[in-house]
MARKOL-897285 format. One record per atom (N, C-alpha, C): residue number from 1; y, x, z; residue in three letters. Coordinates in Angstrom, 2 decimals. Last residue first. Layout:
+-----+---------+---------+---------+--------+
: num :       Y :       X :       Z : residu :
+-----+---------+---------+---------+--------+
: NUM :       Y :       X :       Z :    ALA :
...
+-----+---------+---------+---------+--------+
END
This chain:
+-----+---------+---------+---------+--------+
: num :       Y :       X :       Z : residu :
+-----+---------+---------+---------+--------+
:  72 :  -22.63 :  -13.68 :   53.80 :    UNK :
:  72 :  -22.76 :  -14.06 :   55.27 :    UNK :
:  72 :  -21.89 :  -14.17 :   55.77 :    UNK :
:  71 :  -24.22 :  -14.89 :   50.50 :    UNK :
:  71 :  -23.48 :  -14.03 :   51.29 :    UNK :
:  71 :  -23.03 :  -14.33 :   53.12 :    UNK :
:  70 :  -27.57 :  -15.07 :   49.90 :    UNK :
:  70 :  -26.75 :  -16.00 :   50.25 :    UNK :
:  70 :  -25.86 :  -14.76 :   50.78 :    UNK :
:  69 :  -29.75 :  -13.16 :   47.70 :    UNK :
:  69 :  -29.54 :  -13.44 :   48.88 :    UNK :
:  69 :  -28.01 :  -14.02 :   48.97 :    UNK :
:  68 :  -29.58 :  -12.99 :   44.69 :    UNK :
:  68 :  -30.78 :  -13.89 :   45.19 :    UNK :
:  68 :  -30.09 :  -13.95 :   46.94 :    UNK :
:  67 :  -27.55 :  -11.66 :   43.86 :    UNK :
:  67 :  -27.51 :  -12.49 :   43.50 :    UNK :
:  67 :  -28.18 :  -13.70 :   44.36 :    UNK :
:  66 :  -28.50 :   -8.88 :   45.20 :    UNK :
:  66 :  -27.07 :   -9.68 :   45.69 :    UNK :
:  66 :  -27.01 :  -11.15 :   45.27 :    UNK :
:  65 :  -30.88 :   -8.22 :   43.70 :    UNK :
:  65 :  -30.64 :   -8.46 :   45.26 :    UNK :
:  65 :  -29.55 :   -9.31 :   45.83 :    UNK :
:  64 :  -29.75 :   -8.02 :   41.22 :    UNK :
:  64 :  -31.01 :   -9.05 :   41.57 :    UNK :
:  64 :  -30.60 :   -9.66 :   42.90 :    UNK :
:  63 :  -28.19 :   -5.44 :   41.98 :    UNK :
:  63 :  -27.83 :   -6.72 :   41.38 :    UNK :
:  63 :  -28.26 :   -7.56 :   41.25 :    UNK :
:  62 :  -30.09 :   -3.65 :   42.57 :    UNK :
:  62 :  -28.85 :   -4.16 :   43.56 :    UNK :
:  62 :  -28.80 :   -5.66 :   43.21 :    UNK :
:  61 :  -31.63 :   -3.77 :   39.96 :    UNK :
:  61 :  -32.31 :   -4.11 :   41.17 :    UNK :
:  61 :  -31.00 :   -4.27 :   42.44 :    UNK :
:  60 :  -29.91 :   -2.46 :   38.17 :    UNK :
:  60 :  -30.24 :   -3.85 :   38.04 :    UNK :
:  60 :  -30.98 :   -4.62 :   39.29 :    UNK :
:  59 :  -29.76 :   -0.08 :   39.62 :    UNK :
:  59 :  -28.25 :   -0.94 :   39.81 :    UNK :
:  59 :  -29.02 :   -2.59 :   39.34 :    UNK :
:  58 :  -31.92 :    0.92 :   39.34 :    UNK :
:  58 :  -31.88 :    0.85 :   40.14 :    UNK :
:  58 :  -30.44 :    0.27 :   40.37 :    UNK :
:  57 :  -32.32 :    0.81 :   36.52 :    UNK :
:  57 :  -33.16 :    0.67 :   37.14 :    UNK :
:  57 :  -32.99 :    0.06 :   38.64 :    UNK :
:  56 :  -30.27 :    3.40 :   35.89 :    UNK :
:  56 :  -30.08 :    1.93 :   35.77 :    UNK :
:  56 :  -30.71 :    0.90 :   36.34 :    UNK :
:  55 :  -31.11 :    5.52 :   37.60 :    UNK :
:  55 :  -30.23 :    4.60 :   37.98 :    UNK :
:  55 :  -29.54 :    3.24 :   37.23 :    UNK :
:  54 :  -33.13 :    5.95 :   35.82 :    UNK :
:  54 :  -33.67 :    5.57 :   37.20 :    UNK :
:  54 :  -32.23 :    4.85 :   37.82 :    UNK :
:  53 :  -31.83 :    6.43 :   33.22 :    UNK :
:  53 :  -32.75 :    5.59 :   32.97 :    UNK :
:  53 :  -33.26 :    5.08 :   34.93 :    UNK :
:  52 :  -30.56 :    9.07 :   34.06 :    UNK :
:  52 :  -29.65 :    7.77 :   34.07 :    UNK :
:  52 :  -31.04 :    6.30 :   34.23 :    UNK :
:  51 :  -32.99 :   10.82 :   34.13 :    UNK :
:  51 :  -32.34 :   10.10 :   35.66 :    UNK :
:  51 :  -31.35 :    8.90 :   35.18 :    UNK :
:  50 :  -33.07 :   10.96 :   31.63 :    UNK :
:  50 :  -34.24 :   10.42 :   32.09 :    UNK :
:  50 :  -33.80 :    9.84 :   34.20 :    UNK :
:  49 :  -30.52 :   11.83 :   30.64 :    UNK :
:  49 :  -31.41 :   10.57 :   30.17 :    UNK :
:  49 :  -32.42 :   10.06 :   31.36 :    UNK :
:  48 :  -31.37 :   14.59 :   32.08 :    UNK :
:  48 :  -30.47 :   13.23 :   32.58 :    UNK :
:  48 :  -30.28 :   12.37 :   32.15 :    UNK :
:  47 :  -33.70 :   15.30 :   30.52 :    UNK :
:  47 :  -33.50 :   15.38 :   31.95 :    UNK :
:  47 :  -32.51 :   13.98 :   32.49 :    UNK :
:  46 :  -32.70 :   15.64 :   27.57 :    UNK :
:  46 :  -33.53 :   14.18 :   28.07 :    UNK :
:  46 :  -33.32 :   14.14 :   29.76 :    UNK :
:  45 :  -30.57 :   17.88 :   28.57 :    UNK :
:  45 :  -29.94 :   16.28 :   27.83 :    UNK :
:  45 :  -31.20 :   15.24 :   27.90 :    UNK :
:  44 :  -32.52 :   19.59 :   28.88 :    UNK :
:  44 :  -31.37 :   19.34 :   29.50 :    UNK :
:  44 :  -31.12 :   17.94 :   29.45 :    UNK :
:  43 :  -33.47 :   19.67 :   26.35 :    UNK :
:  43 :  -34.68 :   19.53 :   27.37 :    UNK :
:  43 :  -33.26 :   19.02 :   28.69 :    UNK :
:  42 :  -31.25 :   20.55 :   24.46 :    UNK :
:  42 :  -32.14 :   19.35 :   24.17 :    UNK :
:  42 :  -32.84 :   18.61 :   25.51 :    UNK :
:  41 :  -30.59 :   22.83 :   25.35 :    UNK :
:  41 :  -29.65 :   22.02 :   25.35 :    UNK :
:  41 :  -30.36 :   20.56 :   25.41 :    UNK :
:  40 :  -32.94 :   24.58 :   25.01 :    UNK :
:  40 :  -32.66 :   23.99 :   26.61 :    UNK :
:  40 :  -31.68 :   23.14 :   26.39 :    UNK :
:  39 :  -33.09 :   24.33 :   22.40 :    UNK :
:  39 :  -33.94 :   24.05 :   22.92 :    UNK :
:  39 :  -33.77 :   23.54 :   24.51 :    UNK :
:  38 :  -30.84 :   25.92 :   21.94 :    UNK :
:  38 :  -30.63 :   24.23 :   21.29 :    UNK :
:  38 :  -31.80 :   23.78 :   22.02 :    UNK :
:  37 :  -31.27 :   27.99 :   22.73 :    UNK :
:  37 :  -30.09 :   27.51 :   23.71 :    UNK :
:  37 :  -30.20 :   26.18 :   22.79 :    UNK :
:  36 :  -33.41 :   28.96 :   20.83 :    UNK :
:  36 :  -33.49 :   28.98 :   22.65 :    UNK :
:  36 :  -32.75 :   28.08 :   23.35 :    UNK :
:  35 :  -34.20 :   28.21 :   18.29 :    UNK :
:  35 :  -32.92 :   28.65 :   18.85 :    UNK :
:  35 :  -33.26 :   28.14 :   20.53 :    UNK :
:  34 :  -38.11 :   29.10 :   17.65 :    UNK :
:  34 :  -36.21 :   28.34 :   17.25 :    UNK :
:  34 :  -35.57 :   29.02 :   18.10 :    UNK :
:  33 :  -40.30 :   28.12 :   19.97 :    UNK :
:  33 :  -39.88 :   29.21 :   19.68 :    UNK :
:  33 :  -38.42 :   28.58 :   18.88 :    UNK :
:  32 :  -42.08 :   26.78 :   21.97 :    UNK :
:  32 :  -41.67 :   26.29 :   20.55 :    UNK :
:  32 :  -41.23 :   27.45 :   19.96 :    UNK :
:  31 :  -42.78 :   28.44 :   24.18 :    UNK :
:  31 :  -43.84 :   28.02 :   23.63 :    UNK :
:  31 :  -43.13 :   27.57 :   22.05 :    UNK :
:  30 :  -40.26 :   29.48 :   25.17 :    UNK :
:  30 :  -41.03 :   30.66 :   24.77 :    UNK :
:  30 :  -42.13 :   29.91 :   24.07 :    UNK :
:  29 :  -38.59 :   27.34 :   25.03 :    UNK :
:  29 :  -38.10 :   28.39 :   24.30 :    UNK :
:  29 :  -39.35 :   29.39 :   24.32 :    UNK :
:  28 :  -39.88 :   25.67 :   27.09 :    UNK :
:  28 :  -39.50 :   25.10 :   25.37 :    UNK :
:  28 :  -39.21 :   26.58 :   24.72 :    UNK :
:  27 :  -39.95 :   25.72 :   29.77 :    UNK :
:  27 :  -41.52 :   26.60 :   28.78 :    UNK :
:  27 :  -40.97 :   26.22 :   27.30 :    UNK :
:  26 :  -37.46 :   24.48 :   30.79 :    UNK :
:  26 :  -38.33 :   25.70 :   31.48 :    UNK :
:  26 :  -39.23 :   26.53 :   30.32 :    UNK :
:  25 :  -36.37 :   22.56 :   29.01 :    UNK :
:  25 :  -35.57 :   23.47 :   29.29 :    UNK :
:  25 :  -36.58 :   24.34 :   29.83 :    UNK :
:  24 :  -39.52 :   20.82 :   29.02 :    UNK :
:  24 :  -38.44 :   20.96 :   27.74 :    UNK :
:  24 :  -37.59 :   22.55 :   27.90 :    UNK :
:  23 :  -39.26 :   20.28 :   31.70 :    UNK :
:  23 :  -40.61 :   21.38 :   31.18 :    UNK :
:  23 :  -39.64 :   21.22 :   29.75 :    UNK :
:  22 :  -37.28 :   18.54 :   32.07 :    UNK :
:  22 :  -37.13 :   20.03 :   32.40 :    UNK :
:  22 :  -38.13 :   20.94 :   32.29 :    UNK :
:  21 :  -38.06 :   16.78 :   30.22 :    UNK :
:  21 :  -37.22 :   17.73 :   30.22 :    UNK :
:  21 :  -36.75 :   18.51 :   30.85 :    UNK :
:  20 :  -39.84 :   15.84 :   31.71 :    UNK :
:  20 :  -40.43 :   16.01 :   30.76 :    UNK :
:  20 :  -39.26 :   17.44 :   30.03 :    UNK :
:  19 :  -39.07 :   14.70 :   34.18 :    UNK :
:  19 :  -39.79 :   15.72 :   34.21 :    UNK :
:  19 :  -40.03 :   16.55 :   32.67 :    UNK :
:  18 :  -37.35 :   12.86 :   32.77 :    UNK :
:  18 :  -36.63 :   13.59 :   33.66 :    UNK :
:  18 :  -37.69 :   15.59 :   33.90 :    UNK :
:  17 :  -39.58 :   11.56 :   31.47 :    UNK :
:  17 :  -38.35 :   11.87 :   31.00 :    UNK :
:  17 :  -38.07 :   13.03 :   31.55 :    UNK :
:  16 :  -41.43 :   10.43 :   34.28 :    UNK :
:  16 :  -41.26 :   10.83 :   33.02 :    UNK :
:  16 :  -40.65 :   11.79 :   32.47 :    UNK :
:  15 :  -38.56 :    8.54 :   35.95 :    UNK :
:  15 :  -39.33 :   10.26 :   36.03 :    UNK :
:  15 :  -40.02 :   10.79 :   34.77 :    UNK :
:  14 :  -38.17 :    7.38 :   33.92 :    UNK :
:  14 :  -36.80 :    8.44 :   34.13 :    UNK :
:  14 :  -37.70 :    8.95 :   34.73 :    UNK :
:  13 :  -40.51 :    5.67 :   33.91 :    UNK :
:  13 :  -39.94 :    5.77 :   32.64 :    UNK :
:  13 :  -39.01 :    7.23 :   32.90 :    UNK :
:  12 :  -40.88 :    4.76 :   36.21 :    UNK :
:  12 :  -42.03 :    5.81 :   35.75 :    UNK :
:  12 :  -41.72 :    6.19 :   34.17 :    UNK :
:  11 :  -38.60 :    3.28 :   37.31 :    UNK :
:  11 :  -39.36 :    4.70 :   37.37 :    UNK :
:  11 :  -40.23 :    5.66 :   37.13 :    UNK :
:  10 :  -38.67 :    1.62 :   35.82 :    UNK :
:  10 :  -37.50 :    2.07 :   35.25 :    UNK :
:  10 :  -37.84 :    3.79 :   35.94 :    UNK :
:   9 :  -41.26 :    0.08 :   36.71 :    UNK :
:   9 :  -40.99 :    0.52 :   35.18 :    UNK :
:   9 :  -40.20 :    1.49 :   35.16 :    UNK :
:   8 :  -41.21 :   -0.98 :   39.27 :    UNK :
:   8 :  -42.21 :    0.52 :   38.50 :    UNK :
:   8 :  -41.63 :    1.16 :   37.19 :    UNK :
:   7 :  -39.70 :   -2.54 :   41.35 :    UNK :
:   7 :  -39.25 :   -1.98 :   40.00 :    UNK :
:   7 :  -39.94 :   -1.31 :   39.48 :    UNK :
:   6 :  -41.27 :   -2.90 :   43.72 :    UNK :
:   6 :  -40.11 :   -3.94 :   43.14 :    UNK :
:   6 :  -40.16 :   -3.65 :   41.70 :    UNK :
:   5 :  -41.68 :   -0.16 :   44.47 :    UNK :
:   5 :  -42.88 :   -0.81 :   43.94 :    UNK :
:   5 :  -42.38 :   -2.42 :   43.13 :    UNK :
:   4 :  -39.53 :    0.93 :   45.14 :    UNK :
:   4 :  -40.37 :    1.52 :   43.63 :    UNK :
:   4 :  -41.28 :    0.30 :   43.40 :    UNK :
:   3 :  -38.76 :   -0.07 :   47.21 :    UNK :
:   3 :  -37.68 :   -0.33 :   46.72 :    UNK :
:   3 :  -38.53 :    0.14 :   45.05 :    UNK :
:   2 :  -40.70 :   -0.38 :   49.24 :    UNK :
:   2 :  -40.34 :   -1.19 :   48.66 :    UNK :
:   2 :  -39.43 :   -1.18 :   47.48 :    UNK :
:   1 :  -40.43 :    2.82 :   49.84 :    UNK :
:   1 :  -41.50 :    2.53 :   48.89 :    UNK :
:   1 :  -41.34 :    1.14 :   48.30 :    UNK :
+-----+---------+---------+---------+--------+
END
């Protein structure tokens, strides 16, 4: 839990996202209607937008870490 509460942003940004597109890929094709497979292509593609967005998040936070603590 230390490790979310350090960082909120980058997580509530890629979850978000992440969730957002896979309700995108799950309910997009029967509620929007269009081309089905551009629709899940789309909802797909924010999905892992939306996880890259948590692992950036989460490399800038390594990288804080290493900086601020003395090596041993």
């Amino acid at each position: 839990m230390k490790n979310i509460s350090s960082n909120p942003l980058p997580w509530l940004i890629g979850t978000l996202l992440a969730l957002g597109g896979v309700a995108i890929d799950r309910l997009g094709p029967d509620l929007i209607g269009g081309s089905p497979r551009l629709v899940m292509l789309a909802g797909r593609i924010i999905a892992i937008i939306g996880l890259g967005v948590i692992m950036h998040g989460i490399r800038k936070r390594i990288q804080r870490d290493e900086t601020a603590s003395p090596d041993a």
